[in-house]
C-alpha positions as CSV (number, residue, x, y, z in Angstrom):
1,X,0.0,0.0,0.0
2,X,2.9,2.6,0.7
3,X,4.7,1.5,-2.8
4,X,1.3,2.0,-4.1
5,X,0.7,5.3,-2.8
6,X,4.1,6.2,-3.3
7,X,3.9,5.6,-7.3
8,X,0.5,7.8,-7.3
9,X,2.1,10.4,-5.5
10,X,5.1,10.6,-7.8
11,X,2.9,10.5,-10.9
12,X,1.0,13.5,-9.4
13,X,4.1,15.4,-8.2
14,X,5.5,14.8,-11.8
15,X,2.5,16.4,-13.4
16,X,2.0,19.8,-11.2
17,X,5.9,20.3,-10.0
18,X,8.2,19.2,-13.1
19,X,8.5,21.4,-15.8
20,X,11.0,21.1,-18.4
21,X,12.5,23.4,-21.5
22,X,10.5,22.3,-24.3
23,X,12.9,19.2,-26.2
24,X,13.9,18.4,-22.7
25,X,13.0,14.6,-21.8
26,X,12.1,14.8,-17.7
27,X,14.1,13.2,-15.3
28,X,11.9,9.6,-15.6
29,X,12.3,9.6,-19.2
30,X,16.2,10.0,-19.1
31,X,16.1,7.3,-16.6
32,X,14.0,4.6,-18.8
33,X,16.5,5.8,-21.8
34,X,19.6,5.3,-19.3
35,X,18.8,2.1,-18.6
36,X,18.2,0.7,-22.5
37,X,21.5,0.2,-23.3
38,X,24.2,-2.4,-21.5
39,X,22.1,-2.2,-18.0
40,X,18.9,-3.9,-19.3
41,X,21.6,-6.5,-21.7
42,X,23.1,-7.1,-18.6
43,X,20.5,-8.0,-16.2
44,X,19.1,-9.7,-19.0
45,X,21.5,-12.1,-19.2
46,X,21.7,-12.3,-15.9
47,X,18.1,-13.0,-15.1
48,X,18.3,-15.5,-18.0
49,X,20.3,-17.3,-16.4
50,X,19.3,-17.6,-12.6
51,X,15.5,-18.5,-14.4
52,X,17.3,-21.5,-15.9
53,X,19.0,-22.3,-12.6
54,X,15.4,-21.8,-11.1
55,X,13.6,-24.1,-13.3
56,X,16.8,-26.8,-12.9
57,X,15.8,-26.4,-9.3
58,X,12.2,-26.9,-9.7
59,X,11.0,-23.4,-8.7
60,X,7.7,-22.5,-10.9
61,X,7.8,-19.5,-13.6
62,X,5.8,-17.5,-10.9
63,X,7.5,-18.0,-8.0
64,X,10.7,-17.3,-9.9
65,X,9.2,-14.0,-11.2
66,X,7.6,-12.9,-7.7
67,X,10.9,-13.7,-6.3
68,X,12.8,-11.1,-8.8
69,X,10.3,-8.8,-8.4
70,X,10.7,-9.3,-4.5
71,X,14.0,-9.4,-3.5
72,X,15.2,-7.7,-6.0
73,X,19.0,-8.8,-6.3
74,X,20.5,-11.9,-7.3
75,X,22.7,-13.1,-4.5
76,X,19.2,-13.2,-2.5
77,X,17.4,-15.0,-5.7
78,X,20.5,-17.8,-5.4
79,X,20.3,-18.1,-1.5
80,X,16.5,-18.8,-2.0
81,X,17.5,-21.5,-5.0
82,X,20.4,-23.3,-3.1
83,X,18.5,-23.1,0.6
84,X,15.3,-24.2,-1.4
85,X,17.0,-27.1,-3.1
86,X,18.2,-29.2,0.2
87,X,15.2,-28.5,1.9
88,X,15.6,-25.4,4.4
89,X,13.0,-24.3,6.8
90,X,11.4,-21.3,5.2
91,X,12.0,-18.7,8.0
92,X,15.4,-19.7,7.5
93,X,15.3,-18.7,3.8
94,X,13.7,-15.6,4.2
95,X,16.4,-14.3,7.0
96,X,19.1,-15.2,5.0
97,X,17.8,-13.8,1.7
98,X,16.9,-10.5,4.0
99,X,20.5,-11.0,5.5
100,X,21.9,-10.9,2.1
101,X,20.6,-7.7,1.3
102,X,22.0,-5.4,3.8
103,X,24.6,-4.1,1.4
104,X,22.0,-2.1,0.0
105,X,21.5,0.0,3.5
106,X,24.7,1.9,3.2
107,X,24.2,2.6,-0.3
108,X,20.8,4.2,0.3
109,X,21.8,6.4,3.3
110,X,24.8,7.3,0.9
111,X,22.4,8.1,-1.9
112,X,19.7,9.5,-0.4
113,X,21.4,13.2,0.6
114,X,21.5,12.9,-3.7
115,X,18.1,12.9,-4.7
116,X,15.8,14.0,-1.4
117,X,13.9,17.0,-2.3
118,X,11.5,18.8,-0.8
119,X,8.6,18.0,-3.2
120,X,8.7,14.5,-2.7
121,X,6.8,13.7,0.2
122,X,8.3,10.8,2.5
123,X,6.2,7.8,0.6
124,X,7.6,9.0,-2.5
125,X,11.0,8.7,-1.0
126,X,10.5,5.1,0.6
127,X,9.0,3.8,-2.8
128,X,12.1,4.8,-4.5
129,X,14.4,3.4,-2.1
130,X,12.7,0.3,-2.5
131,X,14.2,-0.1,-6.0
132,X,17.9,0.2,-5.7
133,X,20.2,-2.2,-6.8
134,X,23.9,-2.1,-7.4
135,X,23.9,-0.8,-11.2
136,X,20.9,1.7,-10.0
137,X,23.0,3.1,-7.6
138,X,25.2,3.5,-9.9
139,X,24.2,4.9,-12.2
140,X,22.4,7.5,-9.4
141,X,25.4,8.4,-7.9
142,X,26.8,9.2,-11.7
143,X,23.8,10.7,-13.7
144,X,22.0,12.8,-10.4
145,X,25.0,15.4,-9.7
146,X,23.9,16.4,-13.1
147,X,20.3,16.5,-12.9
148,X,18.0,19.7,-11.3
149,X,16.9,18.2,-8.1
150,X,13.4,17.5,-8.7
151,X,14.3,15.4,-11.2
152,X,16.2,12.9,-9.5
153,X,14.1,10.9,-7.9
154,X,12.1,10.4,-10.9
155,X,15.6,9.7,-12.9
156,X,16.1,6.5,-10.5
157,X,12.6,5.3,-10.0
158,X,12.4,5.6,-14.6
159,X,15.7,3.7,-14.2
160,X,15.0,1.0,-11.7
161,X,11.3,0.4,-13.2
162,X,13.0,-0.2,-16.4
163,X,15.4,-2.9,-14.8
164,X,13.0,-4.7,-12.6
165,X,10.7,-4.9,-16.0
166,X,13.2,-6.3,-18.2
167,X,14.4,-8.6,-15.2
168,X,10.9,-10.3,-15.0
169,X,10.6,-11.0,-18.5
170,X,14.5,-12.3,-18.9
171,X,13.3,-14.8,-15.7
172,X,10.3,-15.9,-18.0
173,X,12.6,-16.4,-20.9
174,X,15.3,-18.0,-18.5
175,X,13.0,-20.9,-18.2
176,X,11.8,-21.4,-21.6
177,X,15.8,-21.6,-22.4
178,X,16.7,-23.9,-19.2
179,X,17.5,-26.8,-21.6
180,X,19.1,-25.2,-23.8
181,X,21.6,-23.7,-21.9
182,X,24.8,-25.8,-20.2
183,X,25.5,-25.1,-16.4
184,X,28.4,-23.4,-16.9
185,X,26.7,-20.6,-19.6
186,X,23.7,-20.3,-17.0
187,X,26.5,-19.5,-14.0
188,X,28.3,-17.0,-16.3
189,X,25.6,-15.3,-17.0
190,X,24.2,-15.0,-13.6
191,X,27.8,-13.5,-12.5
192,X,28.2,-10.8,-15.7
193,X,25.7,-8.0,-13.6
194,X,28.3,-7.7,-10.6
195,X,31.4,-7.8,-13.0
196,X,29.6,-5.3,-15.1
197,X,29.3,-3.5,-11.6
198,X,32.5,-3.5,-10.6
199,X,33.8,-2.2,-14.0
200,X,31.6,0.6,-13.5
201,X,32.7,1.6,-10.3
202,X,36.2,1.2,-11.3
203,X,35.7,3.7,-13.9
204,X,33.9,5.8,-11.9
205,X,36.6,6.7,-8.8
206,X,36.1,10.0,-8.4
207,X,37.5,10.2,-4.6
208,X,41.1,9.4,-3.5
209,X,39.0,7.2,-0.3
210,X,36.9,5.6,-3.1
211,X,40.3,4.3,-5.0
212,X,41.4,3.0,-1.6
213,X,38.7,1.3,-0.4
214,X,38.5,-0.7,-3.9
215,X,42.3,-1.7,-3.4
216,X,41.7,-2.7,0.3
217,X,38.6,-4.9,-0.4
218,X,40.7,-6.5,-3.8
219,X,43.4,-7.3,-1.4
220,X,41.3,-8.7,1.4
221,X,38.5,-10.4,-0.6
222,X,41.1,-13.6,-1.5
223,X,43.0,-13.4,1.7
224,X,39.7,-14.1,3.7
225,X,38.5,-16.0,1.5
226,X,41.3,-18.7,1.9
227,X,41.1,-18.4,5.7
228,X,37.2,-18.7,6.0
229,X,34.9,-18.6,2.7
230,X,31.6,-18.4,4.0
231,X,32.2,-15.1,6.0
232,X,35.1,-13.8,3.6
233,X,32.8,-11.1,1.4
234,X,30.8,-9.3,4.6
235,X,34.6,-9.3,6.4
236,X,36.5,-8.0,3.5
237,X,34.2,-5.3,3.7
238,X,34.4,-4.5,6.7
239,X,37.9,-4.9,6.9
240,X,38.9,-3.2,3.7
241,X,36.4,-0.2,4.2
242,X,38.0,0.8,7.6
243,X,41.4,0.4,6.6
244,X,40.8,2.7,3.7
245,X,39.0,5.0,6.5
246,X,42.3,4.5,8.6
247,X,44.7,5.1,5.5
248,X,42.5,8.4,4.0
249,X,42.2,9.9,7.8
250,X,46.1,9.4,8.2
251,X,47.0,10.5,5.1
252,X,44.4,13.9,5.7
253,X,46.0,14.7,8.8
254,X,49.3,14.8,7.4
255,X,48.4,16.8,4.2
């Protein structure tokens, strides 16, 4: 009911608040045109693939679909598959899918002070949150600097739509292709969105404590994982983040 408020109050705000230069597309329609390009090929492919690993694992088209559309990031989708497949209790499966999507906390409280305004009334705001994923947040961070700031919120929720759409039909079509496709070709595909991710955000540095913190969590991703790989992503991250909060505050006070 909030989402759904949310949307109606966006479409309304849109109407009476956003006015654009004539031959200016508003900040939805650069969002949807944003994201037709190598996002929506990418989590195509990805989606592709994780609805043939979903079908291989005897999850129904809808379930696969609600689940997309739900959770709303793979590594959650694959818990769900893999905990599903030997039988886990399904509180357990919904903690650890939940548990898997914590990441996205920081990246909302960082994005956020971005694209609040002061049309945008707080359901607005929560609906829009809702939506992020890694190449949203992105692309946020990247395209809303840019934007006039009623149009940012609009940019991402255009954007994210876009994705979530294109993910739920690539599920559909991930099924159709399940036996067409060799394991090996459905895992690559599943993995391209967070390469494509990290290329992105390699490109993208723009802060001397962003650079760092990449380096930190390269170097401490394989070390960890060799000592304990079930715990070595959330403790690389925390690891590598504060030592590039350590290094950048050292280096600060010097300079």
């Amino acid at each position: 009911m909030v989402c759904v408020r949310g949307l109606k109050s966006l479409l309304n705000e849109e109407i009476t608040v956003i006015k654009k230069d004539e031959g200016t597309a508003p900040g939805w329609r650069l969002g949807v045109r944003d994201a037709f390009g190598i996002p929506v090929a990418i989590l195509a492919a990805g989606f592709i693939g994780y609805g043939s690993l979903a079908e291989e694992y005897g999850l129904s088209i809808a379930h696969s679909v609600f689940a997309s559309v739900a959770i709303w990031a793979l590594p959650g989708q694959l818990i769900l598959i893999e905990m599903h497949s030997i039988g886990a209790a399904a509180i357990a499966i919904v903690l650890a899918s939940t548990l898997s999507g914590a990441r996205f906390l920081p990246m909302s409280m960082s994005l956020l002070p971005l694209i609040r305004d002061p049309r945008y009334g707080n359901a607005t705001v929560y609906f829009a949150a809702q939506l992020i994923s890694m190449i949203g947040w992105t692309m946020a961070m990247r395209r809303c600097p840019d934007l006039r700031s009623e149009e940012r919120i609009p940019y991402l929720i255009g954007f994210q739509l876009t994705c979530i759409g294109t993910a739920a039909a690539s599920v559909v079509a991930g099924h159709l292709l399940a036996g067409a496709l060799p394991p090996l070709v459905r895992l690559g595909l599943v993995f391209l969105a967070p390469v494509y991710f990290l290329m992105i955000l390699i490109g993208d540095l723009r802060t001397r404590l962003a650079a760092i913190a990449v380096i930190c969590g390269a170097v401490a991703g394989p070390l960890l994982y060799v000592v304990n790989p079930q715990w070595s992503v959330v403790a690389a991250g925390i690891i590598g983040g504060t030592a590039a909060y350590l290094i950048q505050r050292k280096h600060g006070r010097r300079a």
